[in-house]
Structures are given as C-alpha cells and as structure tokens.
N, CA and C atoms of all chains as a GROMACS GRO file, in nm:
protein
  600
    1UNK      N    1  24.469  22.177   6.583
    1UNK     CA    2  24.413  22.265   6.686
    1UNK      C    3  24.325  22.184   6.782
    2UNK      N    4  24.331  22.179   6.888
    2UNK     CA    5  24.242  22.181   7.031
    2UNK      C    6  24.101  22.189   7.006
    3UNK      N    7  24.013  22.101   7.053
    3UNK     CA    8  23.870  22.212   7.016
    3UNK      C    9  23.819  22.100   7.165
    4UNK      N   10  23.731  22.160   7.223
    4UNK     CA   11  23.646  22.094   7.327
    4UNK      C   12  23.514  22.103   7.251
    5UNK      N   13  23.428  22.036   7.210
    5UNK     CA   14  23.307  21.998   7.148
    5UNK      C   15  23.202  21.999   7.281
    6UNK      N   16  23.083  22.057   7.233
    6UNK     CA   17  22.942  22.034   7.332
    6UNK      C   18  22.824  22.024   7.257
    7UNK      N   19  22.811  21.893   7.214
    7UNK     CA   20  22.657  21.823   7.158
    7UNK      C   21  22.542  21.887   7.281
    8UNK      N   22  22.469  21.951   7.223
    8UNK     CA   23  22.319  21.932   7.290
    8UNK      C   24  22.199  21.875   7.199
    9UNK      N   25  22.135  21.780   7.332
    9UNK     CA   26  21.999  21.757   7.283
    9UNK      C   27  21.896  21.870   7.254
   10UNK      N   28  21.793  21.819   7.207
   10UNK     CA   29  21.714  21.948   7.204
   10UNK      C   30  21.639  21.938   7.337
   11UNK      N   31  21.616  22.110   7.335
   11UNK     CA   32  21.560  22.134   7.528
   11UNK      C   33  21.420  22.152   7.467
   12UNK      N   34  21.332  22.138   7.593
   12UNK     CA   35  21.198  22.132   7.638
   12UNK      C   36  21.154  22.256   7.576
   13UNK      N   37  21.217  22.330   7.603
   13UNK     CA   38  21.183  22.493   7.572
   13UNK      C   39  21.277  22.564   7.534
   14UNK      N   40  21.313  22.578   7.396
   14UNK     CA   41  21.404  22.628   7.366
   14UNK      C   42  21.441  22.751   7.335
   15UNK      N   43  21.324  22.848   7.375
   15UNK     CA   44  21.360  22.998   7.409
   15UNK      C   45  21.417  23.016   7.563
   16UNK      N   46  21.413  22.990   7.658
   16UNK     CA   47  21.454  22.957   7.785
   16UNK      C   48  21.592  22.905   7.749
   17UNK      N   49  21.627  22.807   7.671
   17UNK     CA   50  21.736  22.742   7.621
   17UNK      C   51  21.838  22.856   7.557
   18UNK      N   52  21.786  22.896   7.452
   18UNK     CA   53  21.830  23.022   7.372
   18UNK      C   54  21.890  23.108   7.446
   19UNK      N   55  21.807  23.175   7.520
   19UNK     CA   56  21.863  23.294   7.601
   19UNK      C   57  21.935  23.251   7.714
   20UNK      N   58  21.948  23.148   7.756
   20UNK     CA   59  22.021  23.146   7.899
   20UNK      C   60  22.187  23.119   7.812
   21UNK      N   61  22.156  23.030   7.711
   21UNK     CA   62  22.280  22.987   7.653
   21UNK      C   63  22.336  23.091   7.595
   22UNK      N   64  22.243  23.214   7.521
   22UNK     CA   65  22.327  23.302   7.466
   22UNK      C   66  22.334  23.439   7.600
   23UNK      N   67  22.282  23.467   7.676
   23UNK     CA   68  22.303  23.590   7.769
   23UNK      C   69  22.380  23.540   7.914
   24UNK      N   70  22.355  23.426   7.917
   24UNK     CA   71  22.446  23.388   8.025
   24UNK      C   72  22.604  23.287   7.987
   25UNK      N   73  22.556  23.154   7.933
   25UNK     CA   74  22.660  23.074   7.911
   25UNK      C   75  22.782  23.157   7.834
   26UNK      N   76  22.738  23.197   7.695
   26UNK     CA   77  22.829  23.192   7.678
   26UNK      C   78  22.930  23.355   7.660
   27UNK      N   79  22.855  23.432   7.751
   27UNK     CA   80  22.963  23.484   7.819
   27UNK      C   81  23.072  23.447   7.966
   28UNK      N   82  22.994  23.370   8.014
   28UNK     CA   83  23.103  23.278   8.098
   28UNK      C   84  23.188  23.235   8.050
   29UNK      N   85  23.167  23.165   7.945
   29UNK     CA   86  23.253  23.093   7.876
   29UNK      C   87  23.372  23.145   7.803
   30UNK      N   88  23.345  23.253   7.745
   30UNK     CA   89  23.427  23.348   7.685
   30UNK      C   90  23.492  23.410   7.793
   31UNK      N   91  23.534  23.396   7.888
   31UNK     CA   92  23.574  23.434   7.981
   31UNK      C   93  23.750  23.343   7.976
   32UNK      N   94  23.718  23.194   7.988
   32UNK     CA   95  23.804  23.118   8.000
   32UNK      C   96  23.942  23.117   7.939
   33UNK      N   97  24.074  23.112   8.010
   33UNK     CA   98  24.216  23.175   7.982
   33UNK      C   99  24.234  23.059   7.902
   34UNK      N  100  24.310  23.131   7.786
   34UNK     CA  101  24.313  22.991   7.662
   34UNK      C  102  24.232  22.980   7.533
   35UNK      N  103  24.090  23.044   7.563
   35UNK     CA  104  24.009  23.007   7.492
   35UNK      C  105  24.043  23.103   7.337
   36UNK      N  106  24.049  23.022   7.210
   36UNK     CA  107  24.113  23.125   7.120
   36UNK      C  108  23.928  23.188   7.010
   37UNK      N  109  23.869  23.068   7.000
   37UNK     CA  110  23.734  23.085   6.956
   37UNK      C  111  23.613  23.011   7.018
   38UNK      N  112  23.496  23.047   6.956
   38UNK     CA  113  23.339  22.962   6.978
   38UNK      C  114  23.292  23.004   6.862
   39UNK      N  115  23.293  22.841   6.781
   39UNK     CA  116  23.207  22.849   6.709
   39UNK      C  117  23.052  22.787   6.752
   40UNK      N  118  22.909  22.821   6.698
   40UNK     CA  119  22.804  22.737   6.731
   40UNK      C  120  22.737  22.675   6.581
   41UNK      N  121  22.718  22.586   6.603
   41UNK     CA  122  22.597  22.528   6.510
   41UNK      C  123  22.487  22.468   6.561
   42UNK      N  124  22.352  22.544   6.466
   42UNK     CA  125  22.237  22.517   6.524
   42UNK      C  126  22.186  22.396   6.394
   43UNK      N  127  22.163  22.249   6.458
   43UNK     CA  128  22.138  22.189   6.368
   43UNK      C  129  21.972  22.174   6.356
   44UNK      N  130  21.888  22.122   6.212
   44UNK     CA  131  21.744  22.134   6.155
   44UNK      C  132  21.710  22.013   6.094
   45UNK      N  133  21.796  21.917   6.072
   45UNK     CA  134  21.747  21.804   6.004
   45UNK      C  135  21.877  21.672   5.954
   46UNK      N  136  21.808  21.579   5.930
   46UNK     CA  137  21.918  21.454   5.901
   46UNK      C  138  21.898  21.524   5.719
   47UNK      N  139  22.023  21.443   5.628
   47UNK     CA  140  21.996  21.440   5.491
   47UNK      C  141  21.846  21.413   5.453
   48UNK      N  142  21.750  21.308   5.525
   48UNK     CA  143  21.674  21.226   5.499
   48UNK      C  144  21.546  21.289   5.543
   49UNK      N  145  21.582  21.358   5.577
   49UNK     CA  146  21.459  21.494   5.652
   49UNK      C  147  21.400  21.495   5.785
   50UNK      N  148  21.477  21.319   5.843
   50UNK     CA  149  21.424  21.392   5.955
   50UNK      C  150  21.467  21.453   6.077
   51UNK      N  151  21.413  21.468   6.178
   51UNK     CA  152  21.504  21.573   6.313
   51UNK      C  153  21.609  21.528   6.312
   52UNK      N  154  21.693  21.620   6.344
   52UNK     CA  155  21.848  21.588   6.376
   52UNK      C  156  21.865  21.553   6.533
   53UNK      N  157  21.914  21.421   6.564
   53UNK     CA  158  21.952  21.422   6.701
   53UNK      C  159  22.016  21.488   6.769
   54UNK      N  160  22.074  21.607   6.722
   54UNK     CA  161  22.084  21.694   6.835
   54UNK      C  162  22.054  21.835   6.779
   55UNK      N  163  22.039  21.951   6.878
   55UNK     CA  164  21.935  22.029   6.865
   55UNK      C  165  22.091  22.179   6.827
   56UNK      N  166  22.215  22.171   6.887
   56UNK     CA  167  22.286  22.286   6.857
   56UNK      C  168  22.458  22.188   6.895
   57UNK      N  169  22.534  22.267   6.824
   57UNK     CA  170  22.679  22.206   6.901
   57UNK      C  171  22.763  22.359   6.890
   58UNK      N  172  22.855  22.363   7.011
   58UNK     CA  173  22.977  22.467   7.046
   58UNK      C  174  23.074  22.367   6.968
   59UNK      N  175  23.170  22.428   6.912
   59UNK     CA  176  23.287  22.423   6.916
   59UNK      C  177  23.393  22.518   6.980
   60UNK      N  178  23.461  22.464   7.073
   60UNK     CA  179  23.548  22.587   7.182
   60UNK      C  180  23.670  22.548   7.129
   61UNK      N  181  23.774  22.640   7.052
   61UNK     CA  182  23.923  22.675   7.013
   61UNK      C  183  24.005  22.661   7.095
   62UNK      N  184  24.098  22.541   7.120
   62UNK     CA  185  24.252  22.595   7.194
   62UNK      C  186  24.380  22.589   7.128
   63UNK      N  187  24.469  22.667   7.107
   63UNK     CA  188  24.587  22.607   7.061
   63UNK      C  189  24.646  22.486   7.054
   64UNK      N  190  24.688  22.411   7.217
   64UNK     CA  191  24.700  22.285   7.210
   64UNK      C  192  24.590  22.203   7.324
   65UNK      N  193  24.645  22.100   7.323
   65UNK     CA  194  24.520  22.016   7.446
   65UNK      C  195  24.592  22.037   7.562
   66UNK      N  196  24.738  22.098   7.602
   66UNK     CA  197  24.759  22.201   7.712
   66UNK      C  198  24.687  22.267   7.775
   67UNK      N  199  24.648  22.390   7.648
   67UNK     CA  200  24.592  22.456   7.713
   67UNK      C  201  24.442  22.469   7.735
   68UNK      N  202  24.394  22.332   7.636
   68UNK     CA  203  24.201  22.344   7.663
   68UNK      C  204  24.225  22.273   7.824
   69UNK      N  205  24.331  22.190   7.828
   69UNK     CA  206  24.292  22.115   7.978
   69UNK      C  207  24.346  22.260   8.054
   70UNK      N  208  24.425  22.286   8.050
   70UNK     CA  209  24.407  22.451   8.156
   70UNK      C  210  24.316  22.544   8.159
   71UNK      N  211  24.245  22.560   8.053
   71UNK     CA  212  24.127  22.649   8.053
   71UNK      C  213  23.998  22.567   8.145
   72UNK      N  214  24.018  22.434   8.085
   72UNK     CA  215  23.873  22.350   8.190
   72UNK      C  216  23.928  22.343   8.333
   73UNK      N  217  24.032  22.371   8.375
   73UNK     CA  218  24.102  22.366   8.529
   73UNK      C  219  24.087  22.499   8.579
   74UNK      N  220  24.129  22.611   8.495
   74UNK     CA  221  24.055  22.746   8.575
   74UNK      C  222  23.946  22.730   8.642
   75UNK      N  223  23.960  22.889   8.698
   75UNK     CA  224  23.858  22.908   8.790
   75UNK      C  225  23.733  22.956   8.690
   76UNK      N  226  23.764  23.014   8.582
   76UNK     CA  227  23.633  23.029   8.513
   76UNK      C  228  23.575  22.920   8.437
   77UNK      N  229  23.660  22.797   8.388
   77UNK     CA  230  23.634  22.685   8.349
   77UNK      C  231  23.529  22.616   8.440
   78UNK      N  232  23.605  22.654   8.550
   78UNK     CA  233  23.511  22.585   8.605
   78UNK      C  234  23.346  22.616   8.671
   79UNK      N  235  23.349  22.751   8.644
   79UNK     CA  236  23.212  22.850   8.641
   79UNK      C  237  23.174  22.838   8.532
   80UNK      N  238  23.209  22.813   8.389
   80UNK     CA  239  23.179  22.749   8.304
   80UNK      C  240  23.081  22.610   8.295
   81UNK      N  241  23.168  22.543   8.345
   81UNK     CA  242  23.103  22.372   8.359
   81UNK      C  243  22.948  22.382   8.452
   82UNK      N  244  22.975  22.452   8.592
   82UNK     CA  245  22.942  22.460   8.744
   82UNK      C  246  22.774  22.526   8.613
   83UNK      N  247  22.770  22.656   8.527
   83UNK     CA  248  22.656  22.707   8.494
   83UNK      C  249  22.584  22.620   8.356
   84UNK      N  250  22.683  22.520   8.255
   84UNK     CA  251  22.660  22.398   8.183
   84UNK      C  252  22.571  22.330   8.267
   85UNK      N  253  22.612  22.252   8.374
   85UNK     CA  254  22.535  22.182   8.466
   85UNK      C  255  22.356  22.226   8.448
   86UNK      N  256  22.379  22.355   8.531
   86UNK     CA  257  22.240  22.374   8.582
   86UNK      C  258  22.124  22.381   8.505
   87UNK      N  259  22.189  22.453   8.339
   87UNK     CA  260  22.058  22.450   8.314
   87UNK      C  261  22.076  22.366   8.148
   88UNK      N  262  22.194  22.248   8.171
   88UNK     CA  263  22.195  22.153   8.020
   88UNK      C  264  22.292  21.995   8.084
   89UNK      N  265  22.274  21.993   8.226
   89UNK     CA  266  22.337  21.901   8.238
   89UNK      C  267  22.276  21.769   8.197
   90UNK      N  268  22.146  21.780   8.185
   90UNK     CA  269  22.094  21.626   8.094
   90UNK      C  270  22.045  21.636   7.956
   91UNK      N  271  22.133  21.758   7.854
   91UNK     CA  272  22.124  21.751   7.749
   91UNK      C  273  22.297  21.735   7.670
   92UNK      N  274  22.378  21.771   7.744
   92UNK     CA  275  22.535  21.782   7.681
   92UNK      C  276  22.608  21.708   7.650
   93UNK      N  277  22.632  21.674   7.578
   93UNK     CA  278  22.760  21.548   7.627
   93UNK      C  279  22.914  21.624   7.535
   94UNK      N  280  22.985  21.639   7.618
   94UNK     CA  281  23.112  21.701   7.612
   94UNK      C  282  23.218  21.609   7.541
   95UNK      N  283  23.338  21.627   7.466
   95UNK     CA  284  23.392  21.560   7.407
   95UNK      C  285  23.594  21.640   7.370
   96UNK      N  286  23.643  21.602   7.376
   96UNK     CA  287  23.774  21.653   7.356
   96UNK      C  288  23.856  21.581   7.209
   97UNK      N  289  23.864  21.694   7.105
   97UNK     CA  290  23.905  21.669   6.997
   97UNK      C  291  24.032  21.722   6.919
   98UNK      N  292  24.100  21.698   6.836
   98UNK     CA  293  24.184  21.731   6.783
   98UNK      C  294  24.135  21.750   6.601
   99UNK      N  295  24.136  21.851   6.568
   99UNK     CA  296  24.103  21.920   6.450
   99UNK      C  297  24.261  21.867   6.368
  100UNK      N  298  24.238  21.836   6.223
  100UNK     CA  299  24.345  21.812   6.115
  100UNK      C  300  24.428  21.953   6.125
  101UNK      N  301  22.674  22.985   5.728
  101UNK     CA  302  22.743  22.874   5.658
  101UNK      C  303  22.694  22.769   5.684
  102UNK      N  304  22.628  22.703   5.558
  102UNK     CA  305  22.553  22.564   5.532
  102UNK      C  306  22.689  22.457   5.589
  103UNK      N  307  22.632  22.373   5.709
  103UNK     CA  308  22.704  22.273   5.714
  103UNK      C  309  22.672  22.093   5.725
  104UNK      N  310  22.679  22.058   5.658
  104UNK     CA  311  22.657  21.865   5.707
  104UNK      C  312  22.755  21.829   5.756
  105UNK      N  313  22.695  21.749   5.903
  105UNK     CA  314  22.830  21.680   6.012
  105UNK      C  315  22.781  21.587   6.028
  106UNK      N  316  22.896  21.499   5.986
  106UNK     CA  317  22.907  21.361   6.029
  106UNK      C  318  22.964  21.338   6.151
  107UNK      N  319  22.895  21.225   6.259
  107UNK     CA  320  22.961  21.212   6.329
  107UNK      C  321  22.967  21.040   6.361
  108UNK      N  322  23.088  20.991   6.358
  108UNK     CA  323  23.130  20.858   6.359
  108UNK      C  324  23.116  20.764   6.507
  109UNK      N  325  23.047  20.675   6.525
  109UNK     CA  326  23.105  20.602   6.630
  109UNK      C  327  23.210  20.543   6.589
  110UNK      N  328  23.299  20.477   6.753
  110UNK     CA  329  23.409  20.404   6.742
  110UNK      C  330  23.416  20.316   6.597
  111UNK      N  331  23.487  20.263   6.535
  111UNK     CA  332  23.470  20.124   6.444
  111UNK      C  333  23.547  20.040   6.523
  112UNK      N  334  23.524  19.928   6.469
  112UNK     CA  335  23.560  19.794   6.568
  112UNK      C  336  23.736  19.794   6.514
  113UNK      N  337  23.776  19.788   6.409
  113UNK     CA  338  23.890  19.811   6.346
  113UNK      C  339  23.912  19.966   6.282
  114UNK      N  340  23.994  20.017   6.336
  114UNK     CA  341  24.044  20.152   6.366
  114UNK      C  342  24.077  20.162   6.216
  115UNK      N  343  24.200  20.121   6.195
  115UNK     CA  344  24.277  20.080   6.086
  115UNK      C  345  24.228  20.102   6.010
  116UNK      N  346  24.169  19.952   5.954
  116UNK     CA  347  24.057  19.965   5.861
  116UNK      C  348  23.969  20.110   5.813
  117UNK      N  349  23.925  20.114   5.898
  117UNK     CA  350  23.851  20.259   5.888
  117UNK      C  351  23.896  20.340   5.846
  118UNK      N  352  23.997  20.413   5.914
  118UNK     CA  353  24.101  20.482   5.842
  118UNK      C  354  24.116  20.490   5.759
  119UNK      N  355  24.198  20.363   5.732
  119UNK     CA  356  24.223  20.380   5.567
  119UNK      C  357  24.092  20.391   5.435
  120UNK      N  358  23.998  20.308   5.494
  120UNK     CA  359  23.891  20.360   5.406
  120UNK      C  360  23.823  20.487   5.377
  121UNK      N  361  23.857  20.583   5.536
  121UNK     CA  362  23.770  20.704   5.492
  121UNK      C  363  23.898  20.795   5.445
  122UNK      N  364  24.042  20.783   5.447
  122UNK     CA  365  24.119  20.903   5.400
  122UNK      C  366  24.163  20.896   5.254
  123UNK      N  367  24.150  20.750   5.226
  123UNK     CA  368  24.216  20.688   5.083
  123UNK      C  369  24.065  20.709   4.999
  124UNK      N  370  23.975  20.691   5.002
  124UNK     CA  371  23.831  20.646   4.974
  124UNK      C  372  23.744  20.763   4.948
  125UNK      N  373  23.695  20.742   5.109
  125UNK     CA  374  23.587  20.832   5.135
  125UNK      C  375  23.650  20.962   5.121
  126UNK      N  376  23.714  21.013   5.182
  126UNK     CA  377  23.737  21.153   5.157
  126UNK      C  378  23.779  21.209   4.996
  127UNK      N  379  23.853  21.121   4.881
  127UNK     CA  380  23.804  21.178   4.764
  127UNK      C  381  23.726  21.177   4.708
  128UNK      N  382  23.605  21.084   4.697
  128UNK     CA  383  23.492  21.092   4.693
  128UNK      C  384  23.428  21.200   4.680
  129UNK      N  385  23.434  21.221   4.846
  129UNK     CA  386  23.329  21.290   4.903
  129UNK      C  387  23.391  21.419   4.850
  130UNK      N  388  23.540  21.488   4.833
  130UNK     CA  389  23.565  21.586   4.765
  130UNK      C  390  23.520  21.651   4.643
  131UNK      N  391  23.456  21.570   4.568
  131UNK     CA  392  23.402  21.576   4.443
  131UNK      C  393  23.310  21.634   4.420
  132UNK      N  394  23.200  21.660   4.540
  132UNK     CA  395  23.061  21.701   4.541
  132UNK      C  396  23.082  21.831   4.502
  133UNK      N  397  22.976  21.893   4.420
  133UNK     CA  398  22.962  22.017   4.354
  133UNK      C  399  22.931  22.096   4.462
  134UNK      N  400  22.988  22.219   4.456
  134UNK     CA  401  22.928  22.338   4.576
  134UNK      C  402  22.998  22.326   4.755
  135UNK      N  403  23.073  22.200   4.778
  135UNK     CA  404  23.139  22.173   4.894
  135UNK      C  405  23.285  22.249   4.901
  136UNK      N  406  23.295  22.337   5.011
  136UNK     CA  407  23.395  22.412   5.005
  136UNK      C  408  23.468  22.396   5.071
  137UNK      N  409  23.476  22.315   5.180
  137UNK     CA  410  23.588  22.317   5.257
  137UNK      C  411  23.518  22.150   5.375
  138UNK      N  412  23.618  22.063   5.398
  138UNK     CA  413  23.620  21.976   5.469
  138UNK      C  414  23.699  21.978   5.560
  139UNK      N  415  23.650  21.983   5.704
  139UNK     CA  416  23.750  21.925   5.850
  139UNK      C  417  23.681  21.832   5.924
  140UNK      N  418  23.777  21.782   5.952
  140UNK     CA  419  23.808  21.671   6.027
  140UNK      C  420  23.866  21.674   6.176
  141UNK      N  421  23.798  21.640   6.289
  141UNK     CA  422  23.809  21.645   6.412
  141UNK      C  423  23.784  21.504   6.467
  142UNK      N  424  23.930  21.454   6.490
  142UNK     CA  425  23.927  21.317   6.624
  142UNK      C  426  23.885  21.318   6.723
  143UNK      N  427  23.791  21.221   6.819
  143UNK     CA  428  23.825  21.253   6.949
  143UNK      C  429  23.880  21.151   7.035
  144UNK      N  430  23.908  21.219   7.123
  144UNK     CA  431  23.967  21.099   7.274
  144UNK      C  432  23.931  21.061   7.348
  145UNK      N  433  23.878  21.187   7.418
  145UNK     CA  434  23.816  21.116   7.579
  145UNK      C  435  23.701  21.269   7.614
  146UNK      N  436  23.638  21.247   7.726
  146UNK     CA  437  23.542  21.343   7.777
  146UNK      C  438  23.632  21.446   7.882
  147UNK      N  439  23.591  21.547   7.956
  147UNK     CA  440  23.640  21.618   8.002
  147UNK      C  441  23.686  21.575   8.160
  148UNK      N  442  23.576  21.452   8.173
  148UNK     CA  443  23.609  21.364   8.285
  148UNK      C  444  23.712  21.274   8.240
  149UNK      N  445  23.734  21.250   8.149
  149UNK     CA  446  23.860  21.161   8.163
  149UNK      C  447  23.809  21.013   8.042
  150UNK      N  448  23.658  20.996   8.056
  150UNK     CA  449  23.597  20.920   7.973
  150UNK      C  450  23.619  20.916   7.841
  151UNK      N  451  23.617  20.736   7.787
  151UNK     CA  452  23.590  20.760   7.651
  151UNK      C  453  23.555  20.846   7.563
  152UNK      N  454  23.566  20.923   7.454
  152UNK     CA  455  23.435  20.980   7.435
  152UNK      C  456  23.321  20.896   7.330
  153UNK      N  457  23.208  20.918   7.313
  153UNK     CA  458  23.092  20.840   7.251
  153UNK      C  459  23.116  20.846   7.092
  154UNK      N  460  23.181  20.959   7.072
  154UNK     CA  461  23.198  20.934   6.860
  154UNK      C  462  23.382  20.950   6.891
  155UNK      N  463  23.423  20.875   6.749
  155UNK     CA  464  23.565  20.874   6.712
  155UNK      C  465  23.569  20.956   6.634
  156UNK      N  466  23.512  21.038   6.557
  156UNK     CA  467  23.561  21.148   6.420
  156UNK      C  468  23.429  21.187   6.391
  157UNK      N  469  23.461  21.325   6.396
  157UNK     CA  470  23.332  21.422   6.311
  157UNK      C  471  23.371  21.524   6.185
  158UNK      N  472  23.321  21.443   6.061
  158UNK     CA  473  23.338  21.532   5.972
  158UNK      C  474  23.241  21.690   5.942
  159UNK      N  475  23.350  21.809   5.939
  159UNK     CA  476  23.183  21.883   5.912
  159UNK      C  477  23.284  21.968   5.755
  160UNK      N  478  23.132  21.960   5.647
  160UNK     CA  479  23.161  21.983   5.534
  160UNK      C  480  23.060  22.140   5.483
  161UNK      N  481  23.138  22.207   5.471
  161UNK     CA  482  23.116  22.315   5.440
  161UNK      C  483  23.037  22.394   5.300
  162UNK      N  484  22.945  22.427   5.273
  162UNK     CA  485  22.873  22.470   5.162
  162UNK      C  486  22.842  22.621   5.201
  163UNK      N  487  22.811  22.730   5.083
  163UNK     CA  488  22.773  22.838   5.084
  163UNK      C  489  22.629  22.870   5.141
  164UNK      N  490  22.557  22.789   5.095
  164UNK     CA  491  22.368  22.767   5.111
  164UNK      C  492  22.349  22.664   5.183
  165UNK      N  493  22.255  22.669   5.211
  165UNK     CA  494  22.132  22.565   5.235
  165UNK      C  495  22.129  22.492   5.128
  166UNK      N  496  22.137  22.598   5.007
  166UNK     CA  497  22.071  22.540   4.897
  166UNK      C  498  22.137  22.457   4.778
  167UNK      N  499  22.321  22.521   4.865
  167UNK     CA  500  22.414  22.476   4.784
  167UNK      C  501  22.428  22.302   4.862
  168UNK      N  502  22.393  22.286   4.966
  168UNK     CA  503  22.422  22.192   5.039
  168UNK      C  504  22.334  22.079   4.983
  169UNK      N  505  22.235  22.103   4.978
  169UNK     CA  506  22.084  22.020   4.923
  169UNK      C  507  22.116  21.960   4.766
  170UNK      N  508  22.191  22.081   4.722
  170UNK     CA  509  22.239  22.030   4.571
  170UNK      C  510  22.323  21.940   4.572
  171UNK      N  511  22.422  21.947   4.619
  171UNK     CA  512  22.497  21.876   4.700
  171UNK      C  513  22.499  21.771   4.672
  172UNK      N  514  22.421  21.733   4.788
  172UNK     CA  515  22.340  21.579   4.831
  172UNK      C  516  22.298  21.519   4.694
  173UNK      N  517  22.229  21.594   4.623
  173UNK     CA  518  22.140  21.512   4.504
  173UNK      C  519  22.206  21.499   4.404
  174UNK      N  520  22.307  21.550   4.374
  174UNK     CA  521  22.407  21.536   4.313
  174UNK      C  522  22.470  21.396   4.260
  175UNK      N  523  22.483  21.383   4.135
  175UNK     CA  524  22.561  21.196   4.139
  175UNK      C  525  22.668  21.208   4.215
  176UNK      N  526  22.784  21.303   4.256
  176UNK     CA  527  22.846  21.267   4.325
  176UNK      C  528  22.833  21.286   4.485
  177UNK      N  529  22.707  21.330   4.514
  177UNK     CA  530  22.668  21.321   4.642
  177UNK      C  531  22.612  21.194   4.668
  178UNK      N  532  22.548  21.126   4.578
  178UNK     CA  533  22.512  20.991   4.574
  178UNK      C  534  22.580  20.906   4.603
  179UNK      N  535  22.675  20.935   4.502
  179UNK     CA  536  22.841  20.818   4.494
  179UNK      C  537  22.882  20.830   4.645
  180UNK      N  538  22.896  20.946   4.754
  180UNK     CA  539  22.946  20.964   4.843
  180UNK      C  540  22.878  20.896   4.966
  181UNK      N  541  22.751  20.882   4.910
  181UNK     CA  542  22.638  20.846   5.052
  181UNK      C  543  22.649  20.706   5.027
  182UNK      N  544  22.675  20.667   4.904
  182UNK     CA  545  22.662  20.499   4.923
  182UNK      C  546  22.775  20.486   4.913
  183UNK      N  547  22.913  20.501   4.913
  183UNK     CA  548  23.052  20.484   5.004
  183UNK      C  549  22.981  20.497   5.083
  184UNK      N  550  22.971  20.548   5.186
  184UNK     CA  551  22.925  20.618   5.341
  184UNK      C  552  22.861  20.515   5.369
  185UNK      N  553  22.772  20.441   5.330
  185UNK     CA  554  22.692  20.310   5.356
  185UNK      C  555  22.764  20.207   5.387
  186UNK      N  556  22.852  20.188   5.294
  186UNK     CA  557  22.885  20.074   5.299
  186UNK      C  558  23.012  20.025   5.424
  187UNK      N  559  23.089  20.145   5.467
  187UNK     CA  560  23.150  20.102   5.505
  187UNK      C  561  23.164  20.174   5.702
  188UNK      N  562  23.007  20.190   5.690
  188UNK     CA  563  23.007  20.334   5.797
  188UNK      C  564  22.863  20.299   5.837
  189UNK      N  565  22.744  20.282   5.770
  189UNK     CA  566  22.622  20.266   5.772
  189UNK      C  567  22.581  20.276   5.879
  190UNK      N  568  22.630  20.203   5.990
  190UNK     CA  569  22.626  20.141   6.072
  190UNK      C  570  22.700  20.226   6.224
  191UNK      N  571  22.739  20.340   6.180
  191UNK     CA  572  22.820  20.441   6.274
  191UNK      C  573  22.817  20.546   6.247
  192UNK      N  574  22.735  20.588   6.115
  192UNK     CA  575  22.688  20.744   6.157
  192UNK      C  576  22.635  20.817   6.154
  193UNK      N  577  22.637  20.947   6.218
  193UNK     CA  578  22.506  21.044   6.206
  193UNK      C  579  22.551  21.187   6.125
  194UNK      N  580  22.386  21.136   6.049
  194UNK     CA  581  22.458  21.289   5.948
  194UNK      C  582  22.359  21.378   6.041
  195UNK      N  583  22.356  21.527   6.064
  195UNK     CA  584  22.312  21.632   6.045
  195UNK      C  585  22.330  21.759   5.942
  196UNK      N  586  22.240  21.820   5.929
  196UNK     CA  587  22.257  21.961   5.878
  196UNK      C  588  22.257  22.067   5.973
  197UNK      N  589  22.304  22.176   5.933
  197UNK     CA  590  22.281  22.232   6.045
  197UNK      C  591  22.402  22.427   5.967
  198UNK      N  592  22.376  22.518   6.032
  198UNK     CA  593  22.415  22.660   6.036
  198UNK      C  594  22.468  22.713   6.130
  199UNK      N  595  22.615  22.765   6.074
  199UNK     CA  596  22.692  22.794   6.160
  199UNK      C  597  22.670  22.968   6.186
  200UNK      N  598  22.676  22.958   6.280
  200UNK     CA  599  22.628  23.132   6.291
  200UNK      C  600  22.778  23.208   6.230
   0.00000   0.00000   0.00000
C-alpha cells in the first residue's frame, strides 16, 4: 500500500498546533481524491526516556503510488500542501512510502 | 494503540542491511512478549521529487503503554535492542508514541 508520511517537529504552541491541525488541516485533507485513510501518531518519548524528536506523524493511505501522486496533483492536494505550508511549513518533512 | 517506531537512515550498503534486518532483526525482534503486529514502510523520495531523509520505518504494535514498556525490558527486548545496536546504532530513531 501507498502511504505519504508527515513527520512533525514539535510546535511552539501546541494547542494552536492541535486545533488548527485537527479543525482545519485535516479536514482539507480528507478531502483529497484517492485518499483511502489517516492514520495519526502522537509521539512522548525515546525508549531511553527522553523527548522524542518529533512531536506527531500522519500516515495518509493510497492504494497505489498512482494514485497518492494524483491525490498530491489535485486541486485539493494541493489546498492541502498550500494550508501544510502556512501554519507547519518549518516543522514537516514529508516522505513517500511503500508499506509491506 | 501503544506504538514504537523506528525510523532508519539510508545505510551505506543497502544489501547488507537488508539482509540483516529481514533474516536477523526482524525474528528477533518478533519474539518480544506483548508485540502484536509489525509493519514495515520503505521510502523513496519527498513529494518534491527529493531523496527522502529515512530509508525504512518500522512501527511495532503493542496493546498498552504498559504492554510496550514490558516489552522493552524484556530479555527479548534486550536481545532486540542490542541487535539494533549493532548493526543500526548509528541510523536510528526509536520513538514511542499513540495511535489515535
């Protein structure tokens, strides 16, 4: 399976973070033609106890890498990315994967 | 759902690697008490077209927090972390973290 991955750092303020990501992003996102799931994980710590370098990760579902690259080429993909930007563009780093 | 993710940088020898974490590491690491399910996600490139920054993220699945922690302390969570040392040490990042 397809998955588009989104590492975030941890934000400055992460109630501001919280809510924009959950009342705005990712209903944009769920928007996108193709998209089959979103999973999130909110990560709390290394084995070793301490902070985890990154603060949450999406996992976004596609059938094949067809159709995640058609979903990031839409027009909502790309209202997707365009609202990523504004308020996590210097925390994300995006990644394109293939699940076993 | 309790999860620990590994996430791999490149290795200098692909190969190698490979074969150490599917022949190796992954029965190993199967062994751990309370671990329910293991996937495995490659990656390729960024959404720009870029490298991407990790080659493989394992994320390993537990019931708890608490089942996860056991886990870890576990001799065969032990046995698994020092495989993981030896041939990885050097490329990766564990987190914990909850999947909503």
């Amino acid at each position: 399976m397809a998955k588009l991955i989104a590492l975030y750092k941890k934000p400055e303020d992460q109630i501001a973070f919280d809510k924009h990501y959950n009342e705005v992003h990712v209903p944009i996102t769920e928007k996108i033609p193709g998209l089959r799931e979103i999973k999130v994980t909110k990560f709390s710590v290394t084995p070793m106890g301490k902070e985890a370098p990154y603060y949450l990760m999406c996992e976004m579902f596609y059938d094949s890498q067809e159709d995640l690259k058609n979903g990031l080429r839409s027009a909502e993909g790309k209202a997707s990315g365009k609202d990523l930007m504004s308020f996590a563009g210097d925390l994300v780093t995006l990644m394109i994967g293939e699940e076993d």
